[in-house]
Every structure is written in C-alpha cells, then in structure tokens.
C-alpha positions as CSV (number, residue, x, y, z in Angstrom):
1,X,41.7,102.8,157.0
2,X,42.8,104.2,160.3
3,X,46.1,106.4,160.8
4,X,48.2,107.8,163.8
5,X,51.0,110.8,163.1
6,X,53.6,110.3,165.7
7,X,57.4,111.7,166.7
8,X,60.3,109.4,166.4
9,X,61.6,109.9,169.7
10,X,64.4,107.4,169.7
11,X,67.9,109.2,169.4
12,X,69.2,107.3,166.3
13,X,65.7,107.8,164.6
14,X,63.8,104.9,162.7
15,X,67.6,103.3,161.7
16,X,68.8,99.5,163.0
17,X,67.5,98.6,166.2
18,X,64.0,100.5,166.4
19,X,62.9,100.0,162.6
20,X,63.4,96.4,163.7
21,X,61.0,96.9,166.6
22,X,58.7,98.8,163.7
23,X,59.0,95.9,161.5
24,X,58.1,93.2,163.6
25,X,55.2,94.9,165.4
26,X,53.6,95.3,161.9
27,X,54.8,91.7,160.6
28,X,52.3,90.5,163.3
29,X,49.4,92.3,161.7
30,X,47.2,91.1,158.7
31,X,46.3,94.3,157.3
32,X,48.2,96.4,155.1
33,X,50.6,98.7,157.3
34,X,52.5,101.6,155.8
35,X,54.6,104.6,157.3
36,X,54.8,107.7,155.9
37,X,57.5,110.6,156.1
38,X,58.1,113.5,153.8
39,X,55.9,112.1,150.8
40,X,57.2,109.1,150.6
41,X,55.6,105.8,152.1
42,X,56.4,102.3,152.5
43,X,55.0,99.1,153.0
44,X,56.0,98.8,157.4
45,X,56.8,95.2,157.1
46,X,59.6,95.6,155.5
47,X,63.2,96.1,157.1
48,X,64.6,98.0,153.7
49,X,61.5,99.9,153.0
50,X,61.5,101.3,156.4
51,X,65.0,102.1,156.4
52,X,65.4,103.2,153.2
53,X,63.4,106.6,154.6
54,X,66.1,107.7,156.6
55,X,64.2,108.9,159.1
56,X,65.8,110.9,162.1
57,X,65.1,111.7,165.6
58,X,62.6,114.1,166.4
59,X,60.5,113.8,163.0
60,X,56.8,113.1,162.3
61,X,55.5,109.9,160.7
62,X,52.5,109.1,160.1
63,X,51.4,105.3,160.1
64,X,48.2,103.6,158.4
65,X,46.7,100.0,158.6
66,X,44.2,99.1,156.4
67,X,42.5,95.5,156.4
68,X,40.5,92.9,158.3
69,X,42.4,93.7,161.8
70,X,43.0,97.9,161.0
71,X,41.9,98.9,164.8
72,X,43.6,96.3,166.3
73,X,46.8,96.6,164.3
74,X,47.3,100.6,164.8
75,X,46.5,100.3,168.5
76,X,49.3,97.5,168.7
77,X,52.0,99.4,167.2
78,X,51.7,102.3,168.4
79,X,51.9,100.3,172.3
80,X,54.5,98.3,170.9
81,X,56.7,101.5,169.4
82,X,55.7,103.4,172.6
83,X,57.5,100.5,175.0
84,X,60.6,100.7,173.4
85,X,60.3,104.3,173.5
86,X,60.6,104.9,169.5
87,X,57.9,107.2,169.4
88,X,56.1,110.0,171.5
C-alpha cells in the first residue's frame, strides 16, 4: 500500500470541479484508491463518495492506492491533482 497526506489548496476545497479532477485521475488506475479526511474514507473513484466528505480549502487528506499499479497510481494523482492546482 503506498500513501501521500496532502493540502487541498483549491479555494472551493474538494467540491464540483476539482473532486472531478480527483475522480477521474483515480478512475484511470487499477488499484484500489481511497482518500481520507477526518476518519472517514472513501473509495476516490467515486464522484459522491468524494464529495460526500465535504472537504474545504486548506485541509489535509491523505490518499492511499493499493493494487497491481499502487506506485504508479499515487505518483499520477498526486501530478495530476498538482496541475490543476487542487493540492499543495
């Protein structure tokens, strides 16, 4: 299993727009890919889960992949989440 606590950076937090960037960069990985934030985690390839956090600006996550493609997969979020500035 590898894992990565970031900062949601965006200014409307993990909500519309950048939990859709979240979702997607997950969708394109094999492994299982949750996100984590005050106790509670989801499975990351899902638009509802992810939202259903409420997560806002300025808060710590922490993601995990855990599967055939783990390294890759946490290495391309976070790149992906980092170009569209969601995280720091």
């Amino acid at each position: 299993m590898k894992e990565i606590t970031v900062t949601v950076v965006d200014p409307v937090g993990l909500h519309a727009r950048p939990a859709t960037i979240a979702v997607n960069a997950a969708s394109n990985c094999k492994s299982e890919v949750n996100v984590s934030y005050k106790g509670r985690s989801v499975n990351m390839k899902s638009i509802m889960g992810v939202m259903s956090l409420g997560i806002p600006t300025q808060s710590e996550i922490t993601i995990t992949c855990e599967g055939e493609d783990e390294e890759a997969a946490i290495v391309a979020i976070e790149e992906k989440l980092r170009q569209f500035k969601v995280i720091a």
